[in-house]
N, C-alpha and C positions, 0 to 999 in steps of 0.2 A: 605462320599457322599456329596456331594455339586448338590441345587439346583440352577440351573442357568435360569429358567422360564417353560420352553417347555420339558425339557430333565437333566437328570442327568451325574456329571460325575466323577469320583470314584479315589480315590487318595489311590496309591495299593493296592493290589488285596489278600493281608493275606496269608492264607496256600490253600492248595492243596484242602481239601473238603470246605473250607469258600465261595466257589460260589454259594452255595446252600442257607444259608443265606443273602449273597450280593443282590441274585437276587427275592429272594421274599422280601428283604425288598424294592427294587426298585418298585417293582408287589403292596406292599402294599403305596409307594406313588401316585402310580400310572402313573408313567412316563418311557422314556426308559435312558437308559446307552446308552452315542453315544460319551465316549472319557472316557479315563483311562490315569492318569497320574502316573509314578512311580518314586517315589524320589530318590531310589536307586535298584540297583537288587540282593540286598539278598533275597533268598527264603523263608521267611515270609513276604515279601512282593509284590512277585511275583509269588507266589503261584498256584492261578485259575488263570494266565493270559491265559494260553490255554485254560481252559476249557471256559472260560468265552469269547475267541475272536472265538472257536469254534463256541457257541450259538449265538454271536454278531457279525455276521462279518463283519458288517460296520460300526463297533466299533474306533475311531481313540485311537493311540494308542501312549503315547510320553515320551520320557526318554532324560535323558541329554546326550547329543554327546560322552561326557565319559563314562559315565556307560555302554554305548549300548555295548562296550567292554567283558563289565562283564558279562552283560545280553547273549554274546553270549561263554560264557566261556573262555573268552583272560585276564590272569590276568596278563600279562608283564604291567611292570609300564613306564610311560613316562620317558622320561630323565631329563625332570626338575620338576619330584615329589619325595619326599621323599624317600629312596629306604629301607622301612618299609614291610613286606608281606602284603598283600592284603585277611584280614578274616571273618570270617563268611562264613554259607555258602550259593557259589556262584555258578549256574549252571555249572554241564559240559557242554563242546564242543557242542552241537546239541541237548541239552536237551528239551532247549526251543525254540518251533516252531515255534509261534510267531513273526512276524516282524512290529518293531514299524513302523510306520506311518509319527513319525517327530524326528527329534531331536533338544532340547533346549539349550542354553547358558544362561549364564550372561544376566539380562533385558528382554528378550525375554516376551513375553505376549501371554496367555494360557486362552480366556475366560477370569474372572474378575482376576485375577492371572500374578504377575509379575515374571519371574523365580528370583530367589535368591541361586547362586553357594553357595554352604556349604560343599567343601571337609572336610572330616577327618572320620568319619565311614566309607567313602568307597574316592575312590578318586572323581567321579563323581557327587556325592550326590547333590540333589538340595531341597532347600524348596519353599515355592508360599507363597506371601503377597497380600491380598485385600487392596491395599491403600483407596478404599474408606470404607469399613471396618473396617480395620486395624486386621484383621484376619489374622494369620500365621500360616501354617503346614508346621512343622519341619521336618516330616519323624522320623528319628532316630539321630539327630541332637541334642534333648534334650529327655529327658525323662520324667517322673510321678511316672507311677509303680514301688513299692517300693522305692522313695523319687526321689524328683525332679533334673535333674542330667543332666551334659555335656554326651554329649557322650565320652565312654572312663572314665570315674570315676566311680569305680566300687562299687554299691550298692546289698550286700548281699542278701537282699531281692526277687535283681531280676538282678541280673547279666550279664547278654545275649548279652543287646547293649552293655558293656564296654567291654564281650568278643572276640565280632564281630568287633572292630574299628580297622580302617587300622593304622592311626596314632594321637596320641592326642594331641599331641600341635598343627595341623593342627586342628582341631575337637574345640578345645579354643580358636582360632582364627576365625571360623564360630561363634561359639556361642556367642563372643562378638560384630562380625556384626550385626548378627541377633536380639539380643539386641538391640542396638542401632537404628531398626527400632520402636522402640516401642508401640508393639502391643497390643491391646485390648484383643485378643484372643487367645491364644496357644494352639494349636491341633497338639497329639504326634504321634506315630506310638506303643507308648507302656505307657498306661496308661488314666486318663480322660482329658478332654477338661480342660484348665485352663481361668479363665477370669480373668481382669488385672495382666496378669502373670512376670511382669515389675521383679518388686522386685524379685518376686522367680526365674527367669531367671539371674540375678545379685549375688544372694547367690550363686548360681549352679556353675556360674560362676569363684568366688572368690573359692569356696568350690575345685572347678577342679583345679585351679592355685595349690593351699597346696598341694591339694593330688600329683600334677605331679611333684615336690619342694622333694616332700618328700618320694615319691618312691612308692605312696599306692595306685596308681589309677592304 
């Protein structure tokens, strides 16, 4: 949840009953949700977007021009992406009723948020940088939970994102862009907020290189 002054605005939306918390904690800052961004459209991330653009419906709603694909259950891949399966799971056909509002690219600007393309969990995948901040959310880009990790390097602990990634030498080639922005603040889709997360985003990094080398991510 990012306050932006007047109004909040919710960077995905979780699982399926998670609106009910999303929205009293909105109730307990006391302001309203008027735009949801979603970094990718796997269903823990996309979860209450109906119910929640049901209750909101002049909610703006924005996903990356690729993802929107996924978000309406189209998993044919482009002809110049990797032709890796497209996993996790991703809505059926007409599942999700919802129609976003805008679609993002490369640079684009989102309120204090710069888009930042990060294929490789999914092909479409986007994270947001506050350059005046220097705050980044990754989505599922990088992780936390259960040890801090590329997307696609698989950590026992907590498996999920590395099971769900379309392709991971695409996913290590975000992760060392995203790096190289050098953020202050690292906000994941699966685990806590990191602050100078420089270094730990660098191991993750190197860590993902071995494992993909070696056959174990």
């Amino acid at each position: 949840m990012v306050d932006e002054g007047e109004t909040l605005t919710l960077i995905d939306t979780a699982l399926p009953f998670s609106y009910k918390g999303i929205l009293k904690f909105a109730e307990k800052i006391g302001k309203p949700i008027t735009r949801i961004i979603l970094t990718h459209a796997h269903g823990d991330h996309i979860g209450s977007l109906d119910k929640l653009t049901q209750l909101l419906p002049a909610c703006e709603v924005i996903i990356s021009t690729r993802d929107a694909k996924l978000l309406c259950g189209d998993l044919t891949l482009e002809v110049n992406e990797p032709q890796t399966p497209i996993k996790g799971g991703v809505p059926k056909p007409g599942e999700i009723q919802t129609k976003p509002s805008r679609f993002v690219s490369e640079g684009d600007s989102v309120g204090p948020f710069r888009v930042i393309e990060s294929p490789g969990h999914t092909p479409g995948h986007i994270a947001l940088f506050n350059e005046e901040t220097k705050a980044l959310i990754v989505g599922d880009a990088f992780q936390v939970r259960g040890g801090v990790a590329v997307s696609g390097d698989l950590k026992p602990l907590f498996p999920f994102p590395a099971l769900a990634t379309w392709n991971k030498e695409v996913a290590l080639r975000s992760a060392e862009k995203l790096q190289r922005l050098s953020p202050n603040l690292l906000a994941v889709g699966h685990g806590k907020i990191l602050h100078n997360p420089v270094k730990f985003m660098e191991q993750a990094i190197q860590h993902g290189i071995q494992a993909l080398k070696s056959g174990k991510s």
